[in-house]
C-alpha positions as CSV (number, residue, x, y, z in Angstrom):
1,X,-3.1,6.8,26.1
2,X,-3.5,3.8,25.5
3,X,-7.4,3.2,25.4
4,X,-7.2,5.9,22.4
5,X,-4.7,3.8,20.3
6,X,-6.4,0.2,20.2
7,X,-8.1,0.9,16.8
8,X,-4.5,2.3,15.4
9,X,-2.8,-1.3,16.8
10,X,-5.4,-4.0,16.3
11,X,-4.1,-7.1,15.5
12,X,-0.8,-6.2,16.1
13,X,1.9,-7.4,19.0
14,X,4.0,-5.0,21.5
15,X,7.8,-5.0,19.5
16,X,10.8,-4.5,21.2
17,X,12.1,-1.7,19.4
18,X,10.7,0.8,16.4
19,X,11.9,-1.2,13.5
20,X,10.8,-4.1,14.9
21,X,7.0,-2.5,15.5
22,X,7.5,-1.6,11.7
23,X,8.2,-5.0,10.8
24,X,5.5,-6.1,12.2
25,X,2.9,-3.7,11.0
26,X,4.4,-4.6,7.4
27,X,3.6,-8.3,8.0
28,X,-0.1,-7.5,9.1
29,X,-0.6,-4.8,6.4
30,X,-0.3,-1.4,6.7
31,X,-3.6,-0.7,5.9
32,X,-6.7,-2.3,7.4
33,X,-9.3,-3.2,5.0
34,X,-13.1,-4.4,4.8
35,X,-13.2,-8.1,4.3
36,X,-14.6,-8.6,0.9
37,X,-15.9,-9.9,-1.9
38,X,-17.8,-6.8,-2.6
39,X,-18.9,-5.3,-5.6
40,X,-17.6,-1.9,-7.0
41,X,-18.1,-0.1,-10.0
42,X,-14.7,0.8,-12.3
43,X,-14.8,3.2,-14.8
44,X,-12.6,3.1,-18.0
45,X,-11.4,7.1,-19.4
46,X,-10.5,6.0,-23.0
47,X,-8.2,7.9,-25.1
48,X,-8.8,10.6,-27.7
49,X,-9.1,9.6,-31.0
50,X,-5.6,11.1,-32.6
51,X,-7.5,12.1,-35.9
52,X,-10.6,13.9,-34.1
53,X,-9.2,14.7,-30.7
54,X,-12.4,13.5,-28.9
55,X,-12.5,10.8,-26.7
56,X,-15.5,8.0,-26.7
57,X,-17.7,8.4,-23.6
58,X,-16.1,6.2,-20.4
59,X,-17.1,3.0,-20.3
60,X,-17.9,1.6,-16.4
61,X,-18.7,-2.1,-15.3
62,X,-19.4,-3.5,-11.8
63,X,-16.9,-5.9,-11.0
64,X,-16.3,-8.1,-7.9
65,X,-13.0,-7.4,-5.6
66,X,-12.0,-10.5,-3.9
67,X,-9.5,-9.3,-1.6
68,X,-8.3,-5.7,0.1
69,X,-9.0,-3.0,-2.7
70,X,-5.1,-2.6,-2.4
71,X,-2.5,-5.5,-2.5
72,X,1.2,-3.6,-1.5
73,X,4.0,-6.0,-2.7
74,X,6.0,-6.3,0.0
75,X,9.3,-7.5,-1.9
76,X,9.3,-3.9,-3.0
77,X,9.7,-1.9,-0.1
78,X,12.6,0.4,0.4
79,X,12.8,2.1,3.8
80,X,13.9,6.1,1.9
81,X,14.8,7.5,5.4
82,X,14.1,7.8,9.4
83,X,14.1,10.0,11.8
84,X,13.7,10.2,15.7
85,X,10.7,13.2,17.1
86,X,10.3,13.5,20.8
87,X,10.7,9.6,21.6
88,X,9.1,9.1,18.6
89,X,10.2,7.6,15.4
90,X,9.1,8.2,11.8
91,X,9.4,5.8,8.7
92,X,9.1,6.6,5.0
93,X,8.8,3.6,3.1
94,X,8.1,3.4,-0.7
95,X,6.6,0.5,-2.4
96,X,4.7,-0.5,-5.4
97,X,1.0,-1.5,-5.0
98,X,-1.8,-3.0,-6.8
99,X,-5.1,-1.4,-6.6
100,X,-7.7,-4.5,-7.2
101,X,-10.7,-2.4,-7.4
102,X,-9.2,0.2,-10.3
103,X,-6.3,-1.6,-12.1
104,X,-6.1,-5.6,-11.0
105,X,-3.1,-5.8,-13.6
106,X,-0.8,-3.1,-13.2
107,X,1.1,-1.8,-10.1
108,X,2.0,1.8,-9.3
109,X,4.2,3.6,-7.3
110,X,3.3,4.7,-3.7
111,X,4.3,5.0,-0.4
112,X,3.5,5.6,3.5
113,X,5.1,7.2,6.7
114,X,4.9,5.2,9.1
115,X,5.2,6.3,13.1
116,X,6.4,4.0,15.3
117,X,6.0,4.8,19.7
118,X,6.5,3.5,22.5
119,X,3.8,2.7,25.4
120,X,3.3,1.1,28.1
121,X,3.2,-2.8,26.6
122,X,6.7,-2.3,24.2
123,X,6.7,-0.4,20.6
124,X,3.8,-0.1,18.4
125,X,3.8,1.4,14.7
126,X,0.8,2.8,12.7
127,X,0.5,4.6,9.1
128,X,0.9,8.1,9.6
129,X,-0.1,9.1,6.2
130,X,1.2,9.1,2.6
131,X,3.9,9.7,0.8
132,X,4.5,12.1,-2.6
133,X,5.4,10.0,-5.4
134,X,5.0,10.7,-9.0
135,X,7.7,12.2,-11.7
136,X,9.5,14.8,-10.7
137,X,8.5,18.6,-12.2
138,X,10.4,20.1,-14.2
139,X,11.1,23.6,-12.6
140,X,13.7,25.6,-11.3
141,X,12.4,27.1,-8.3
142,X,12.5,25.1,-4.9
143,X,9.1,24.0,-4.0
144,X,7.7,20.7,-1.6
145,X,5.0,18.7,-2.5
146,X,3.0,17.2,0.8
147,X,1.5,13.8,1.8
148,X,-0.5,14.9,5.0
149,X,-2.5,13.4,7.8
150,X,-3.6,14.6,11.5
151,X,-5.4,12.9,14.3
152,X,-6.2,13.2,17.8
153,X,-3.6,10.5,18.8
154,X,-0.8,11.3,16.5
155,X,-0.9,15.0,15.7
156,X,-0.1,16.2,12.5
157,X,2.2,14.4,10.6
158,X,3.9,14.9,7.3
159,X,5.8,14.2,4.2
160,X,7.1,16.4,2.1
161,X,9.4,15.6,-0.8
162,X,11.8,18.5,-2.2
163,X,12.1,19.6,-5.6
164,X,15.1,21.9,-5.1
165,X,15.4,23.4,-8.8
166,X,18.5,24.6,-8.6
167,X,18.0,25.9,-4.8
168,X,20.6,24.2,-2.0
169,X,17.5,23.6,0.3
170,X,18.8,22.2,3.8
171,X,15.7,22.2,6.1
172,X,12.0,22.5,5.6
173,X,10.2,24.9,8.8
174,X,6.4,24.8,9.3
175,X,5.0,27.6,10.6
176,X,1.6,27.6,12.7
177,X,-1.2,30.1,13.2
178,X,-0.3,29.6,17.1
179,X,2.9,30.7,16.4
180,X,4.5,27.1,16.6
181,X,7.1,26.2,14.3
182,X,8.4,22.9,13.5
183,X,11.8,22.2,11.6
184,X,13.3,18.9,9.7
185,X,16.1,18.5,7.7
186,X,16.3,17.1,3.7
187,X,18.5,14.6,3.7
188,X,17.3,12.7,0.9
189,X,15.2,15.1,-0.6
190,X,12.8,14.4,2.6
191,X,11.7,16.4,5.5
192,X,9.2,14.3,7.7
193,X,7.7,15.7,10.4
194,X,5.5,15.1,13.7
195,X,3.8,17.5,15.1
196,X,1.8,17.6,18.7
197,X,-1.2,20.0,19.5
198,X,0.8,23.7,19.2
199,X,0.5,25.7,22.6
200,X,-2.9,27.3,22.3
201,X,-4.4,25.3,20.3
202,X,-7.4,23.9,22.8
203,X,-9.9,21.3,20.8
204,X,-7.4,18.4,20.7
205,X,-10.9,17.2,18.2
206,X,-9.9,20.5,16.0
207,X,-8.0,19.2,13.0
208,X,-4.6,21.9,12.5
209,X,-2.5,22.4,9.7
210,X,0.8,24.6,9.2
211,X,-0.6,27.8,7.4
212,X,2.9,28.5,6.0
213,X,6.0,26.1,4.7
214,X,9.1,27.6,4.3
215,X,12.1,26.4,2.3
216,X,15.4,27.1,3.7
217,X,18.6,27.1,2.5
218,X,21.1,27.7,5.7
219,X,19.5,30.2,7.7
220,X,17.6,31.9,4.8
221,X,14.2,31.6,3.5
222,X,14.4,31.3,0.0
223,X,10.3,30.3,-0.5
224,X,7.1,30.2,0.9
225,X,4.5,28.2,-0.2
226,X,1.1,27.0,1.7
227,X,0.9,23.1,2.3
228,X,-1.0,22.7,-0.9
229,X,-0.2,25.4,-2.9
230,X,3.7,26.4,-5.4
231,X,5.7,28.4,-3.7
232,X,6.4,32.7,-3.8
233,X,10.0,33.4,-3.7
234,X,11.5,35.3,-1.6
């Protein structure tokens, strides 16, 4: 297990416990990026004209990144919820970053799960994936929108953020071609989940996704949606 996971931990120290591993990957970064300077090339979308309605053509410049193409600010980190998955333990943080290579002067919201495990040297965390962000929709029917990732080492792992409308959602279920399913809870307007390689599934190299997410409110299934897709009511 542990060969596989070097890349995932580089640079980082065995912690004594998950929030401690997080702490840690916080400190380092929780994204590994090329060393630069390097050159990129930023494009500008300009604005319609208000009298015409058409827009000038883009304008795009090369420009040299000093650092990481994304700075996170660090004094902005909230940790939005936790929660424990077969030993394992799952972090959704949000933050503001910069992102040097696009907009050098403005920050914007964002986010990351973060999965923290144990093995055989003490705790280790790594980012899972992302995490929804954006204004809220306004609709009334109960939908999730996803921030996904999946690898060999990890699974798939997820965060969904629910837009209840005026639903009482109180679990999200994923439901697998396998027939695996895979339940979390909302608190917070959050269900995170991680998920190993369903039974049957056989190419642990096979990327998997649910095929169907289902939002309940007690034991009823009030929508369905597919991972990227609005939901059908039901």
């Amino acid at each position: 297990m542990w060969d596989r996971r070097k890349l995932l931990y580089r640079g980082l120290e065995p912690a004594a416990a998950p929030r401690e591993a997080v702490d840690r990957l916080i400190a380092r970064g929780i994204h590994l990026y090329p060393e630069g300077p390097y050159r990129v090339t930023r494009t500008r979308i300009r604005r319609p004209d208000p009298e015409t309605g058409h827009a000038p053509p883009p304008e795009s410049e090369e420009i040299t990144v000093a650092g990481p193409p994304v700075t996170i600010d660090t004094a902005t980190i909230v940790f939005r919820k936790q929660r424990e998955v077969g030993g394992r333990h799952l972090f959704a943080l949000s933050y503001e970053q910069t992102l040097n290579h696009l907009a050098p002067d403005r920050r914007v919201e964002a986010g990351s799960l973060i999965v923290a495990e144990r093995t055989g040297r003490g705790w280790f965390a790594s980012a899972g994936c992302g995490l929804p962000t954006g204004r809220r929709p306004d609709m009334t029917e109960p939908f999730v929108s996803v921030a996904a990732g999946w690898n060999r080492e990890l699974g798939y792992r997820a965060a969904m953020q629910v837009h209840p409308g005026t639903a009482n959602i109180t679990a999200v279920r994923l439901r697998f071609a396998v027939g695996a399913t895979a339940e979390a809870d909302t608190e917070g307007d959050l269900a995170l989940f991680l998920v190993d390689h369903p039974t049957g599934v056989t190419d642990p190299d096979r990327a998997y996704t649910p095929d169907a997410v289902e939002l309940l409110s007690g034991l009823d299934v009030i929508a369905t949606q597919k991972p990227r897709q609005r939901p059908s009511g039901r």
